[in-house]
N, C-alpha and C positions, 0 to 999 in steps of 0.2 A: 338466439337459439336457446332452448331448454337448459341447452347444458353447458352456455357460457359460465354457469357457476356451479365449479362438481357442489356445493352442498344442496341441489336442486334434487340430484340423483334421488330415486326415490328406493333404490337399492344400492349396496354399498358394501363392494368387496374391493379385495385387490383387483381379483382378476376386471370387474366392470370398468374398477377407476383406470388400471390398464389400457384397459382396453377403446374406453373413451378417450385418452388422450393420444394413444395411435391414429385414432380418428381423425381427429382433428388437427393432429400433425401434418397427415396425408392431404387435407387442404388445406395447406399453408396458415392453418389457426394456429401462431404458436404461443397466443397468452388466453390463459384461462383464469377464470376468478376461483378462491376458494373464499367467501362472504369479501370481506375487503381485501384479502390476501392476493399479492397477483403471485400465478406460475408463469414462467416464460423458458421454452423451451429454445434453444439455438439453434437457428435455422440454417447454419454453415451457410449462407449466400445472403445478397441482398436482396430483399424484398422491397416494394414500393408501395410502402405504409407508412412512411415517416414523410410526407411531405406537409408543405404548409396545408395547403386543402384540406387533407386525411387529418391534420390536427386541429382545424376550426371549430368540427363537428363540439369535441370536447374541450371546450373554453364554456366555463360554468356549466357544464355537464351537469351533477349530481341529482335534478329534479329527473332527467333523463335517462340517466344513465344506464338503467334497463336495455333501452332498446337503441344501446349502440355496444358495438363487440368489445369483449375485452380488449385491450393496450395501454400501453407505459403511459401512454398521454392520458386515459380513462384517470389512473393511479395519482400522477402529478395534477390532476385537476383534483381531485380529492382531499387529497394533501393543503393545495393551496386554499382550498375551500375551508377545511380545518383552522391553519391559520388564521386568514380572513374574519370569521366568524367568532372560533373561538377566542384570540386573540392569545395564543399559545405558543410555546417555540415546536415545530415539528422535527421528523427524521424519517430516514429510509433508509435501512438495512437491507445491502442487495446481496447476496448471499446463493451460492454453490460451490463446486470443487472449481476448478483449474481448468478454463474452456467452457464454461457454460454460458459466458457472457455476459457478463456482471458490468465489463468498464462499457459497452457498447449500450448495457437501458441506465448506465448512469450518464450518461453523453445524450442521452435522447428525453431521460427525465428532466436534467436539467436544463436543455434547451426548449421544454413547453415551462417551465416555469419563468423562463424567461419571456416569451408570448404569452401567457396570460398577464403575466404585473406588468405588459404594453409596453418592455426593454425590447423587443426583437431591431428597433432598427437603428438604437442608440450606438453611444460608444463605448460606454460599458457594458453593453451585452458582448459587442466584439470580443472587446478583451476576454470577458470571461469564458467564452465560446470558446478565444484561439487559445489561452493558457494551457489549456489542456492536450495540444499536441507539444508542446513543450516538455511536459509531466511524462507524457507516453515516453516520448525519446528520449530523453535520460533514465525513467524508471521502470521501463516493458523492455522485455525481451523474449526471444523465440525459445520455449522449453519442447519437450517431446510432448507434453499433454496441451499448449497452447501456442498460436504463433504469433499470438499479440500478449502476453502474460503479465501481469501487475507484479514485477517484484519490488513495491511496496504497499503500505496500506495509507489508504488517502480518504480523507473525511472533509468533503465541501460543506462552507455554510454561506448560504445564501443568506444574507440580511438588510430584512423587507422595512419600511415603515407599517406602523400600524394600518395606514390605510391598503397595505398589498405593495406597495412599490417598491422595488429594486435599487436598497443604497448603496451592495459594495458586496465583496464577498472574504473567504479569508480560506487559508489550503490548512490544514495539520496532517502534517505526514510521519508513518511509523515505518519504522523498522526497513531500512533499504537494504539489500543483499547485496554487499558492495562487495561482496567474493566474489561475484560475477564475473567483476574486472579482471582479477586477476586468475579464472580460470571458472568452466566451462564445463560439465560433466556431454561426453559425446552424444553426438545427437542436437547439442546446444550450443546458443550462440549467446556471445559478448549484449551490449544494452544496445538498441536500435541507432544514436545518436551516432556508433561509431562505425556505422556502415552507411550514414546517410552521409558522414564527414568524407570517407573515401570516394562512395560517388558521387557527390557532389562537390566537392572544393577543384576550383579551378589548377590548369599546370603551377600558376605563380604561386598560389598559394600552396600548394602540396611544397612549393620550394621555400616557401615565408615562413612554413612549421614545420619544416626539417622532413617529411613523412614521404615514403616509398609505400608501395603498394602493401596493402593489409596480411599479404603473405609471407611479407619482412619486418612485422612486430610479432613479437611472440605471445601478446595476450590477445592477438586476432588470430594467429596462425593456426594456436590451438583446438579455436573453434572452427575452421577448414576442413576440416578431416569431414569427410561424409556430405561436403555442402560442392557445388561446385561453384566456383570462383565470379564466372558469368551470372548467374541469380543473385551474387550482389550488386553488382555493377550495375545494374539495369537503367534503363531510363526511367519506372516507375523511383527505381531510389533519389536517382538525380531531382525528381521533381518532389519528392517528398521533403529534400534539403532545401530547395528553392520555398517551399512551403515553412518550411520550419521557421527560415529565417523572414520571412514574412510574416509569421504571429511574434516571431520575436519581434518584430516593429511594431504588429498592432496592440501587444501588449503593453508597448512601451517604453523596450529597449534600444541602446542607440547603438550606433554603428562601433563605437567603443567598446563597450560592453559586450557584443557579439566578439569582437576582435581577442577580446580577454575570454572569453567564454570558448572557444576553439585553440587559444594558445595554453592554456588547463588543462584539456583534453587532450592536446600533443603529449602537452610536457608527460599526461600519465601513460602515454603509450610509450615515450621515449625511455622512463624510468625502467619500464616493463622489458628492456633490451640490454640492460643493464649485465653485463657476468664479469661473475667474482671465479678468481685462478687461484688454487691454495698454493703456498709457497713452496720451493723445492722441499725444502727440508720437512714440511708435515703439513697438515690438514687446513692450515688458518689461513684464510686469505689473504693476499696481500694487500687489495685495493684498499681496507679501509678498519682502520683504529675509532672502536665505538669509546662514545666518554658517556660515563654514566656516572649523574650527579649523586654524591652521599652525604649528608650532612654537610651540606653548604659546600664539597670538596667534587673537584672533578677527579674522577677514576680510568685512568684507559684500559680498556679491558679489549683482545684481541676475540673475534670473530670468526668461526670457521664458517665454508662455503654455506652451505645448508644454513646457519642461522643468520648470516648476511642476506641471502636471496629471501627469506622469509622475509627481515628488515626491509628489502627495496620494496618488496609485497605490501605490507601495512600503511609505507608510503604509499604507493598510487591509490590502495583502497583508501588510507583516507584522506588524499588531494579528493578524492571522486564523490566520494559523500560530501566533505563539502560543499563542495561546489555545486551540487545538488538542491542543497540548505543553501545554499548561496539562491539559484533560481528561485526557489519556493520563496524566500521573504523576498528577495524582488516583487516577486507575483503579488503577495499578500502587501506589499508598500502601494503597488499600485492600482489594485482592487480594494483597498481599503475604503470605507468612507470619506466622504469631504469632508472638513472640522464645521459646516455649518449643518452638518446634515442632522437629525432629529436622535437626542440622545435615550427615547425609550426606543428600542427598534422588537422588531422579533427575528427570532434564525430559523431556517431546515437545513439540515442537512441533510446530507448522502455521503454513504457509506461506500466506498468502493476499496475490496480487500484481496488480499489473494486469495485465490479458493485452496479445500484442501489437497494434499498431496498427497504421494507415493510412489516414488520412480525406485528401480534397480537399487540405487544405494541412498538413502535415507539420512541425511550428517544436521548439523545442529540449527541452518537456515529452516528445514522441513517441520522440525521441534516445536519452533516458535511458529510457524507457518497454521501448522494443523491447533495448536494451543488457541492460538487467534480464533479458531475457528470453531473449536469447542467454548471458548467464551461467549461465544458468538451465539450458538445454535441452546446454549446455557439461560442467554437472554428472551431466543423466541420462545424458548419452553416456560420461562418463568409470565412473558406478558401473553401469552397465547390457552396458557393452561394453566398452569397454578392459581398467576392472578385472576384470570377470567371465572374460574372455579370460586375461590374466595371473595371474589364480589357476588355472587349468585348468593352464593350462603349468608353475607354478612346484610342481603337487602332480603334474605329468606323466601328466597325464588330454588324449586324444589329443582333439581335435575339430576340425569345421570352422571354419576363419576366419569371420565375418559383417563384411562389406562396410558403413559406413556413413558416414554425411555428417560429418565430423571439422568443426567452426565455430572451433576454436579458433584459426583464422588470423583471422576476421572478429573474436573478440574482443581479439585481440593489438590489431590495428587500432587500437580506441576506446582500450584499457589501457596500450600500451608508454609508454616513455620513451624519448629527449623527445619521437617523430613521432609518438604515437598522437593523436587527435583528441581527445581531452581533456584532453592535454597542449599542444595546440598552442591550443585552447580558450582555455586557462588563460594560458598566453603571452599571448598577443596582449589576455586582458583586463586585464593591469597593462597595458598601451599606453594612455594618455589618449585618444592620436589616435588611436589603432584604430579600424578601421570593422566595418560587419560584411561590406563587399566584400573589404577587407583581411585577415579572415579566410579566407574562402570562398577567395584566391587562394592564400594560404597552405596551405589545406589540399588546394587541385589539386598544390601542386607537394610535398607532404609526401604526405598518403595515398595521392593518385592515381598516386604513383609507386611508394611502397611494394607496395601492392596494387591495379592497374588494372582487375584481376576482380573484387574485392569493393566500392571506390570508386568510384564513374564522374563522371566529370568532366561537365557539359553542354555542348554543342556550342558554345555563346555562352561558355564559361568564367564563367558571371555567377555569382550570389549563391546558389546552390542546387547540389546535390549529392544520388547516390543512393549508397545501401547494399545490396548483395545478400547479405539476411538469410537465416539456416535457414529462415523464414516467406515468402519471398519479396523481390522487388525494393520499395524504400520512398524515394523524394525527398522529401528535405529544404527549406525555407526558410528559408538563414539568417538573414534580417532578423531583427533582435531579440537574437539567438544573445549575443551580448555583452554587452547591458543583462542579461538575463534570469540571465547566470551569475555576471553584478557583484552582483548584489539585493543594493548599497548603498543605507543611508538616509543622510541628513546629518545630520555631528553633532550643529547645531543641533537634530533633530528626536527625534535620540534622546535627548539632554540635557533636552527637555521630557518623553520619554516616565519615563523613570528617576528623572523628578523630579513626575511627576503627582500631582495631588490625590487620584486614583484609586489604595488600596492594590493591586488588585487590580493595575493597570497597571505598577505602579512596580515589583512583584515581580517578574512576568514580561520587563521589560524591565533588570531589575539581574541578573538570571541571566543564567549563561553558555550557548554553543552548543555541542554536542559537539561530536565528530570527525563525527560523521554528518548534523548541521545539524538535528538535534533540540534541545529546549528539556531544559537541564539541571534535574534537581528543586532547591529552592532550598537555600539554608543552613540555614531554615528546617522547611524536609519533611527533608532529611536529620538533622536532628538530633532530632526525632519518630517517633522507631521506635514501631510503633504500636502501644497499647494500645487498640484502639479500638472504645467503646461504641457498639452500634445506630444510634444517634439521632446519633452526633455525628459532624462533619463535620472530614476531614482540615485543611481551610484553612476551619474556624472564625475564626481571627484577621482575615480578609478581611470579617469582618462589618461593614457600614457604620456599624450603631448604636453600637459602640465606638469615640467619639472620642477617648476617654481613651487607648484601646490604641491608638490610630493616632498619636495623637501623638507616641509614647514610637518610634514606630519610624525606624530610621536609616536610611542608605543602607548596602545590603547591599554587600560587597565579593566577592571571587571564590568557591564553592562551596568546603563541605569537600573537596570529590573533585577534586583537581585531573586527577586519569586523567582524567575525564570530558570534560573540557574543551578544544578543538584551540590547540593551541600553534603558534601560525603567523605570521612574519611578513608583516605588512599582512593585510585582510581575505581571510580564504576564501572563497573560490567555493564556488559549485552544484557544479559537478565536481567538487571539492574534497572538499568533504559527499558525492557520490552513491560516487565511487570507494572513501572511506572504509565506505561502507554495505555497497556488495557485497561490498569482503574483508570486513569483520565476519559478511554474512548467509550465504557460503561456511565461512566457519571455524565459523561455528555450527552448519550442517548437516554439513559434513566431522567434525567430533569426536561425528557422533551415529550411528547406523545408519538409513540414509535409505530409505525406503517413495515411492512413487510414485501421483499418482491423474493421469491426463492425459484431463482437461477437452474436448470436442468439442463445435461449434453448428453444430447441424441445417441454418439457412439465415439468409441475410442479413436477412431479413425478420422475424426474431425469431417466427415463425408457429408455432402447436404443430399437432404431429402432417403435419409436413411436413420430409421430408428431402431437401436437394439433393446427391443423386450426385457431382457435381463438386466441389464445396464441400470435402463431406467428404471426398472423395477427397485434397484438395489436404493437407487438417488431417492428415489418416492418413499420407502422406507426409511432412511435412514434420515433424513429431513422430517419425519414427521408429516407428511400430508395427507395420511390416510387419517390419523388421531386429530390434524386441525379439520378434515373435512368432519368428520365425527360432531368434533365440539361446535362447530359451527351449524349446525346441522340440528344440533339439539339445542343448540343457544337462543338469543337474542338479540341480533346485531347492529342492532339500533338501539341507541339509549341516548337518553335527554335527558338533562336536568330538571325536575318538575317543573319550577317554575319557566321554562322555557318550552316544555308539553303544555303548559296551561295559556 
């Protein structure tokens, strides 16, 4: 078609571009080209366009690729072709808000990348296929704007030999919302994994991990409210369990491993049921005397309700990130390369991130959420427009300027030093006595001054604060902002965890944190390069039945990799971790050649075969696809290196 690629359009408003992409909505066309750029719109249903057949066409595509319609497979044959030829590391940044469908074309890009390098019916294609429902169910949950949601950010690298071929892959995961666990904003639910555990685990086993129906833990109960009890239970979920623990075999895992991996996930529901009773006499509870180490001295310091219940909270959230970090280097032990495999390799990636937000209340997960995402949208603006622009000029190729929304002040903001808000964050939470209004005044008279158009102060000066994001205006509530960037445990509490009867516990809590507030691989995994048979399991030695081998084990001291690990005095912050993330997931796509797919949702209503005009109008806007159809339009989208024109 004409207008498989808006920069075809031979006129060019909002309202045409509009109005062409309703069009093509309306027959189920929901990817469009903008020159190399894909849009993909979500089509709230399945469509039958993902099959093998429908992806043959595009295997070596690009001499053709005119006259086949757009799709994610057109995009990843491009890609690999890049690769291939240039001999380059590639990337894909899949990008929209919250529901446009970003993990479903990162799921289907990366399974044609897998059938072109000729992995489709190996056994590491498997694996790297099923990983990813593993990821889902630990890291997706059902929000009000999405019912498959990324709450976290996941960057795949596929790494090819130079001839194209498929030797391994590796996961980097940022930033997990392990609030989740311990509570729910209404409307929402807990992580996928602990709805697939209720309906699926057999009678014995609901009795082998202590567990009563989901309406008698209180970090599942909470999310109850508004859902009925029946639509968990389903047989869709029973067979989504059955499934689970079937990638967990074909990835790798042993029957062990699964066994520990479900008694984790008890134990944090079990913690989650936990109540503290203050004493006759006054407020401090009695169940439990914190010790808190001080120069080399233990301290008992008593507890009242409210800071105890907080205490068991930080527990389960961080048994749950672990253990998390616990799968992912699993995953990446066993997708790693083989040691014979070819040590100049090339990588792609893909980018699959949360999209941005905005619900009713706005708290410090949404901050860093939308920050992501204004880094993000920072990126396509600099390789789509700036740089595109400054190569024209510096090879003295005349063209029109294109006009667009520069964010790079809104991200100074959150980034500088010392007044950015993650810096003033981070301030204020070594302060004991900090509050979180003492933040919030802090940051009226630091951002709000700095930048009064992008900060806005409230008219009460109180505990809240908006942002005017490339996406839109977004307020904030502080409350919490503080506790939530401490996510301190007491050392009491780690001192039991580092010392548990549980090998499984004691590993992942004797390991270090990166610079990113990911879970370092241990002493252990790193010094297991892998030779690794079918059947047999990366963290075999976590086998229960081995008391002999458990006993022999010591307490692990700092990781080989000391890079890996953040060197910082007193504990690191969430901001700490999140700002580490972004420069690391910039510098990984900046040293790659970056490809674009921007992500689009139909309607609020997550409804299929219904578009809202406004909606999308605002997404089209606010992404920039009116100013890339522009530049692309008046550009050059083909370039070669002379001697490779000649």
């Amino acid at each position: 078609s004409p207008t498989d690629d808006l920069a075809s359009l031979p006129d060019l408003t909002e309202d045409i571009l509009l109005k062409e992409m309703q069009r093509r909505y309306k027959r189920q066309q929901i990817y469009t080209y903008i020159g190399e750029i894909l849009v993909a719109i979500n089509p709230f249903k399945e469509l039958q366009i993902y099959s093998i057949p429908v992806s043959t066409p595009f295997f070596h595509s690009l001499l053709c690729l005119n006259s086949l319609p757009p799709h994610i497979y057109g995009t990843a044959d491009a890609i690999y072709h890049s690769l291939v030829v240039e001999k380059l590391p590639q990337c894909c940044v899949i990008s929209g808000e919250s529901g446009a469908g970003k993990t479903e074309s990162a799921k289907y890009m990366v399974n044609q990348f897998l059938r072109l390098a000729d992995c489709e019916e190996g056994e590491l294609n498997l694996k790297i296929e099923q990983a990813n429902p593993l990821l889902e169910a630990f890291g997706n949950a059902q929000t009000t704007m999405n019912d498959n949601s990324s709450r976290f950010a996941k960057y795949l690298e596929l790494i090819f030999s130079r001839e194209g071929r498929v030797l391994g892959a590796g996961i980097s995961h940022y930033l997990l919302e392990k609030s989740r666990v311990v509570y729910q904003n209404p409307g929402e639910r807990n992580f996928h994994i602990f709805y697939l555990m209720f309906a699926g685990l057999s009678p014995d086993e609901y009795n082998l991990y202590g567990l009563q129906g989901p309406q008698y833990h209180r970090y599942m109960s909470g999310a109850l409210s508004g859902f009925d009890l029946r639509t968990m239970m389903t047989q869709t979920a029973k067979d989504k369990m059955d499934k689970f623990r079937q990638s967990l075999q074909t990835v790798g895992f042993n029957k062990d491993d699964e066994d520990n991996l479900l008694t984790c996930l008890s134990a944090v529901l079990h913690i989650g049921d936990i109540q503290f009773i203050p004493s006759a006499n006054n407020d401090i509870a009695q169940v439990i005397n914190m010790e808190v180490l001080s120069k080399g001295e233990a301290i008992r310091r008593q507890r009242d309700v409210y800071h105890a219940g907080d205490c068991r909270d930080a527990l389960a959230k961080a048994l749950y990130a672990r253990l998390f970090g616990w799968v992912v280097n699993g995953i990446n032990h066993l997708l790693q390369p083989l040691e014979d495999s070819p040590e100049d390799t090339l990588e792609v990636g893909v980018l699959d991130i949360f999209g941005f937000e905005d619900f009713s209340r706005n708290s410090f997960e949404q901050l860093c959420i939308n920050l992501a995402n204004e880094q993000l949208q920072n990126f396509f603006n600099k390789h789509v427009f700036q740089q595109e622009q400054e190569a024209y000029q510096s090879e003295g190729v005349t063209m029109e300027l294109v006009r667009f929304v520069d964010n790079k002040p809104t991200v100074d903001l959150f980034l500088q030093k010392p007044t950015g808000i993650l810096s003033v964050l981070d301030e204020e939470s070594h302060f004991p006595k900090a509050t979180d209004f003492s933040l919030a005044t802090k940051l009226h008279r630091t951002a709000g001054h700095t930048a009064p158009h992008i900060y806005i102060v409230p008219r009460d000066a109180g505990a809240s604060f908006s942002i005017t994001h490339y996406a839109g205006r977004v307020t904030y509530d502080v409350n919490g902002f503080l506790e939530k960037n401490r996510d301190t445990l007491p050392n009491s509490v780690l001192l039991v965890l580092k010392t548990s009867s549980s090998l499984l516990i004691r590993e992942m809590f004797q390991s270090r944190m990166t610079r990113t507030g990911s879970l370092a691989p241990s002493a252990r995994q790193l010094q297991s390069r892998r030779v690794i048979k079918p059947n047999q399991s990366p963290f075999s030695f976590f086998r229960k039945r081995s008391s002999v081998h458990q006993s022999k084990v010591k307490l692990l001291h700092r990781p080989v990799s000391a890079a890996l690990s953040s060197e910082r005095k007193g504990p690191a912050t969430v901001a700490f971790h999140f700002k580490n993330s972004l420069s690391e997931l910039i510098a990984k796509m900046s040293s790659s050649r970056p490809h674009f797919v921007r992500c689009i949702k139909p309607n609020t209503g997550k409804q299929p075969d219904s578009l809202d005009p406004g909606y999308v109008l605002t997404q089209l806007r606010y992404t920039g696809v009116l100013e890339t159809v522009r530049i692309r339009k008046l550009g050059f989208p083909i370039r070669l290196p002379f001697q490779d024109f000649l």
